[in-house]
C-alpha positions, 0 to 999 in steps of 0.5 A: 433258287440259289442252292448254297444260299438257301442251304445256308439260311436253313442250317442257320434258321432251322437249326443254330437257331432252333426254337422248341418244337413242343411243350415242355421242350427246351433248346440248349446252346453252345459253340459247338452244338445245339441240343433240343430236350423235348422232355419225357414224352417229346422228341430229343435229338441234336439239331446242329454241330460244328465239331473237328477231329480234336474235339468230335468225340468228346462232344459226341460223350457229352450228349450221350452223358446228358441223356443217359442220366435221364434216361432217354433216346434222342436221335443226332440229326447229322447231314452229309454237309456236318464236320468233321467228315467221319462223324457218322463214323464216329456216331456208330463207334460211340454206340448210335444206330443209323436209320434209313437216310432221307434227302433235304429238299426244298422249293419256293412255296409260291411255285408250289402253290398250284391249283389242286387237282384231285380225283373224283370223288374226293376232297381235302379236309384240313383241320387243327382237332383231335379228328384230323389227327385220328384221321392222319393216324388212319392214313399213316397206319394203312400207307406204313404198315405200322402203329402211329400211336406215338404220331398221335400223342405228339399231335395232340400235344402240340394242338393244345398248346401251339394250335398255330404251328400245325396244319393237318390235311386229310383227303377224304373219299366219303367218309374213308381217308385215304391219304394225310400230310401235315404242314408244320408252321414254326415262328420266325423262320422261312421254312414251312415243314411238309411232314407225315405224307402218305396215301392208301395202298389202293389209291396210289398212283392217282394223285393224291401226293401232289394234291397233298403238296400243292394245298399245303404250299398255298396253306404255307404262302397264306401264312408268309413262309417263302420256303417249303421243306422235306425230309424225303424218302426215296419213294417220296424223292422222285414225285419231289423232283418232278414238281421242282424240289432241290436237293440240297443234302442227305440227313440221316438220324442216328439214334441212340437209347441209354 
C-alpha cells in the first residue's frame, strides 16, 4: 500500500469532499475549510482545513463565531499533517480543549477480510435494529466505564434514516454481549470506518478485537470498499499493527463549547 497516496486520497474522499453523516446534517465549503453542521442533536465539527500563518486565526474565529451563535459544541478534527504547523497551538489559545490524540490507521480490507475465529461458545450477531444498538450500548458501558446513551441516540437516528451506511456487530456468548464494533458505510468514498470497538473486561485477551475486524473487513469487501479506517487508541494501536494496519498520522479533536 503506498502510504502517501492513500493519505492523500482519505484527506480528499473523507474530508474536502465530506458528505453528511446523518439527518438534519449540512456540509459546508470553502477554500480554506469544510465545516459539518450536524444540527442540534448531531455531531458538528470542522472536517478539513488548509490555512496559513496570515489567515489561521481569522478562520479559527469564523468557526467559533458560527456556533457560538447557535449555541453548540463542535469539535476541530486536526491531523499532525494539517497547516500551518502550530494550529494546534492556535486551537488552545482560542479557547479549544485537546482530547486524547488517536492514530489514523488503515488497511486494504481484502487482507483484512479472514476467516473468523472466535471463542467457544460465542457467535457474531450482526444487525441494523434497535436490538443491536442496545446491545452495543451494553458493550460500550461495561468495556468503557461510561454512559453511552449519547452513542445510542445517534445510532438510532441514523438507522431510520440511512439504514445502508451502518453495520453493528455483537459477539454474543449466550445471551450475554461481550464485545461490539460497528462498521460505517458511506457512499461514494473508498473508505469503510471501523468504529465503537470494544470487549468485556472479563473476555479480553481472547480474541474477540480481531474477530470483530476480520468480520467487519469481509462485511466492508461484500460491499465494494477497498479501504478500512481507524481512529485508534493507543490500546487499539498495537492489535492494529500486528494484523497490518499503517499509520499514516495522528488526529486529535479539539472541542470547544460556547
Amino acid at each position: 500500500m503506498d502510504n502517501a497516496r492513500v493519505l492523500e486520497t482519505y484527506d480528499r474522499e473523507l474530508r474536502r469532499e465530506a458528505v453528511p453523516d446523518g439527518p438534519g446534517a449540512v456540509v459546508h465549503r470553502t477554500d480554506r475549510t469544510v465545516r459539518h453542521d450536524g444540527g442540534p442533536q448531531g455531531w458538528s465539527a470542522v472536517l478539513w482545513s488548509d490555512l496559513d500563518e496570515a489567515g489561521a486565526d481569522a478562520a479559527i474565529a469564523e468557526q467559533v463565531a458560527y456556533f457560538a451563535e447557535r449555541g453548540r459544541e463542535f469539535e476541530w478534527k486536526h491531523y499532525r499533517h494539517d497547516r500551518p504547523a502550530d494550529l494546534a497551538e492556535r486551537l488552545l489559545a482560542a479557547g479549544f480543549t485537546a482530547e486524547p490524540a488517536e492514530t489514523l490507521m488503515v488497511a486494504e480490507a481484502a487482507a483484512q477480510a479472514v476467516p473468523v475465529e472466535l471463542p467457544a461458545g460465542v457467535r457474531l450477531r450482526t444487525g441494523t435494529d434497535e436490538t443491536a444498538v442496545r446491545l452495543l450500548e451494553r458493550v460500550h458501558e461495561q468495556a468503557f466505564g461510561e454512559r453511552a446513551d449519547w452513542l445510542t441516540e445517534r445510532l438510532l437516528a441514523q438507522l431510520a434514516q440511512a439504514p445502508q451506511t451502518l453495520a453493528l456487530v455483537v459477539a454474543m456468548a449466550g445471551d450475554e454481549p461481550v464485545g461490539a464494533a460497528r462498521l460505517e458505510l458511506l457512499p461514494g468514498v473508498s473508505f469503510a470506518g471501523l468504529w465503537s470497538g470494544g470487549t468485556h473486561p472479563d473476555w479480553r485477551g481472547r480474541g474477540l478485537y480481531r474477530a470483530l475486524v476480520a468480520h467487519r473487513a469481509q462485511l466492508a469487501v461484500r460491499r465494494g470498499y477497498r479501504y478500512l479506517q481507524v481512529d485508534a487508541a493507543d490500546t487499539s494501536r498495537p492489535i492494529l499493527e500486528r494484523l497490518g494496519f499503517a499509520a499514516l498520522s495522528v488526529t486529535t479533536p479539539f472541542t470547544r463549547t460556547p
